[in-house]
N, C-alpha and C positions, 0 to 999 in steps of 0.2 A: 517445475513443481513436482515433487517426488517426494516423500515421506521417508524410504529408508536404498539400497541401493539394491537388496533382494524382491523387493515388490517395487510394483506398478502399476499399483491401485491406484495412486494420484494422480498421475499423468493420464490413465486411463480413461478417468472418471472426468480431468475436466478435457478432455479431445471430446468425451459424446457429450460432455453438457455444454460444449459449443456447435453441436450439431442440431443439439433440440431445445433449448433454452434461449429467451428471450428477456430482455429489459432487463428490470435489477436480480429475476429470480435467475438468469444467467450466472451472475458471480455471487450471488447470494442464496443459493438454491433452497436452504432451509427455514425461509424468512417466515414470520407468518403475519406480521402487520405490514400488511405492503406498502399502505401508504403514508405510516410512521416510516418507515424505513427510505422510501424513495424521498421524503421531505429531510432526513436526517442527514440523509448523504449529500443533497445539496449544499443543506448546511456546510457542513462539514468541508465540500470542497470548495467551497465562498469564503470562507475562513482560512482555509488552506492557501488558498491563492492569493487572498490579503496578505498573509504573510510571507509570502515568498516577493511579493511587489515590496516591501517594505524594505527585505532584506537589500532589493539592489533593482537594479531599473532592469539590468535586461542578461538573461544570460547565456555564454558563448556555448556550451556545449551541456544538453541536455539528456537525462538516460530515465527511463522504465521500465523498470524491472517488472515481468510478471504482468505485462497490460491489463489482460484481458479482451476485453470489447472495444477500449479505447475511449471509456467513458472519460478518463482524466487525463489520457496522454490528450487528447484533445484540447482541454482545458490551459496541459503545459506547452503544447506548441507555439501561442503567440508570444510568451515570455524567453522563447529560447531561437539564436541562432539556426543551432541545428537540435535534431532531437533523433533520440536514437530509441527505441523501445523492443519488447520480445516477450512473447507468450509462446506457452508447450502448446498450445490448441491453435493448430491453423484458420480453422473458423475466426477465432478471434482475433486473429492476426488481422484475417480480410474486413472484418470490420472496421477493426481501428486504420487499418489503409486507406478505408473508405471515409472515413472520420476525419482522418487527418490528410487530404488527397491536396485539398488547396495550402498546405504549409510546403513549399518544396524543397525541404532538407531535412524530412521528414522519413527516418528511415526504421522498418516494422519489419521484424524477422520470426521467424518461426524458430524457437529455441529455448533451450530449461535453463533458466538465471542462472543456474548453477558453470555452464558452459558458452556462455553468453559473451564475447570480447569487450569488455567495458574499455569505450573510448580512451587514451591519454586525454588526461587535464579538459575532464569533464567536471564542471562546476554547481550543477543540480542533479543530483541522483534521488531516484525516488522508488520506494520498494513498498507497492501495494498489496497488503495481505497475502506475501508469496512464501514468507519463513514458517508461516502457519502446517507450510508441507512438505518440509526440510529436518531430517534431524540435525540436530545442536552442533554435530559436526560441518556437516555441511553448510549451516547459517555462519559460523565461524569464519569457511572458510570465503563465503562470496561476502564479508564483511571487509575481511583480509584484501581482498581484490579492490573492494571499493577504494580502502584508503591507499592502495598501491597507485589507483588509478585516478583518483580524482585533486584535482587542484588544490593550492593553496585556499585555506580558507570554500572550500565547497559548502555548498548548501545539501545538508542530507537529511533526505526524510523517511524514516520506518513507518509504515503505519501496518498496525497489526490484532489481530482477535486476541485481546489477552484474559486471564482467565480470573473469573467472579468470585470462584469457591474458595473462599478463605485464603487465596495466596497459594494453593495446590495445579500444579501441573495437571491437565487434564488432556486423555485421547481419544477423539472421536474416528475408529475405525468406519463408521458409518457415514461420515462425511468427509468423503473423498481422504480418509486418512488423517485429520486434521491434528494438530498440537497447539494447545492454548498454554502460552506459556506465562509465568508473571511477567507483569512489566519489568519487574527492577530484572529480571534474568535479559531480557534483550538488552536493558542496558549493561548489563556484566558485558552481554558477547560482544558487543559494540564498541564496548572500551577495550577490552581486552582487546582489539584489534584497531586500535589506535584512533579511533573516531571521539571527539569531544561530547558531552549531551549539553546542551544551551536550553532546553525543554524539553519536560517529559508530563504530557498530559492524556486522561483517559475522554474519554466523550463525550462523555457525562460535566464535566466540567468545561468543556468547549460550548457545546448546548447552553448549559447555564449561563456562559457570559453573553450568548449571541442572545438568549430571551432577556437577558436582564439591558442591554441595548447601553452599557457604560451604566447605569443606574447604581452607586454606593449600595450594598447593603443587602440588593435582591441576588447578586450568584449565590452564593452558599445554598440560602433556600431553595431556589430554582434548580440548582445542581441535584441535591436531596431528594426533591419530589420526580426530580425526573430519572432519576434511579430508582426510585420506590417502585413508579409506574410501570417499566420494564423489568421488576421482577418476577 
């Protein structure tokens, strides 16, 4: 996790925020509804994981880009053979070791995605909120690697901070370096490096279908008020 290749604020900033940070304000350090956020994330990775069961029963070689704590490489462990994962914060690393102790093919390195050995003919790759500290170059090129490296037909999933203001690129120097980029721009870089999109959704509409529970009629609204709410 690195922002540009002259600084190393990013890297910096999450080594001590794995040193002193806990729970979700660890990887989400600027949150301020914490228990909106801790319930959202559930969500989110409940649905996440529904879909990747749906995709296919079980998969042979797994990767996690960017762990962090291990909150979801744990999640993807029981769905994968082996699972491969890496965070710049060794703190974070030891956690998710520790998270994941009982899967044993379970392998956590201390390492910035950007130089990270992604497996041959890995068939789930999942990249959590790591491009967010990456310039454009460099998301390119660890995109470039995935599709070098990952199997026919892989399962791949970006999930990332994108940005609210009108469709404007925005950069949070204060936050570890941060770059919200639009959505449709990850999908530029994504295809331009030969990866298909089969979905492209924001959270807000994820949220929406999980409260509306299959209900005709209630996502749109649900989706709306629950963007309102977090304005």
């Amino acid at each position: 996790m690195q922002l540009r290749s002259d600084a190393k604020t990013a890297p910096d900033f999450w080594i001590q925020q794995g040193k002193t940070a806990a729970g979700v304000t660890a990887v989400e350090p600027y949150i301020r509804w914490h228990g909106y956020h801790a319930r959202s994330r559930r969500a989110l990775q409940r649905w996440t994981i529904d879909r990747l069961r749906a995709d296919r029963r079980r998969y042979r070689i797994g990767v996690d880009l960017g762990c962090g704590n291990g909150e979801w490489t744990e999640l993807f462990a029981p769905l994968c053979d082996e699972l491969h994962a890496c965070d710049v914060s060794p703190d974070f690393v030891a956690q998710t070791r520790a998270r994941t102790s009982w899967h044993r093919d379970t392998t956590v390195e201390v390492s910035d995605i950007r130089s990270f050995p992604i497996p041959s003919g890995a068939d789930f790759i999942y990249v959590g909120a790591a491009f967010m500290y990456l310039p454009d170059r460099d998301v390119a090129d660890v995109l470039r690697r995935i599709t070098a490296h990952a199997a026919p037909n892989a399962h791949v999933v970006i999930r990332d901070y994108c940005t609210y203001n009108l469709g404007l690129r925005t950069e949070y120097p204060s936050h570890g370096h941060s770059i919200h980029r639009p959505a449709t721009h990850l999908l530029e870089l994504a295809t331009n490096a030969g990866l298909r999109c089969d979905e492209l959704r924001s959270s807000f509409s994820i949220y929406g279908e999980l409260a509306a529970g299959g209900v005709p009629g209630l996502q749109w609204p649900l989706r709306a008020l629950l963007r309102f709410a977090t304005i």
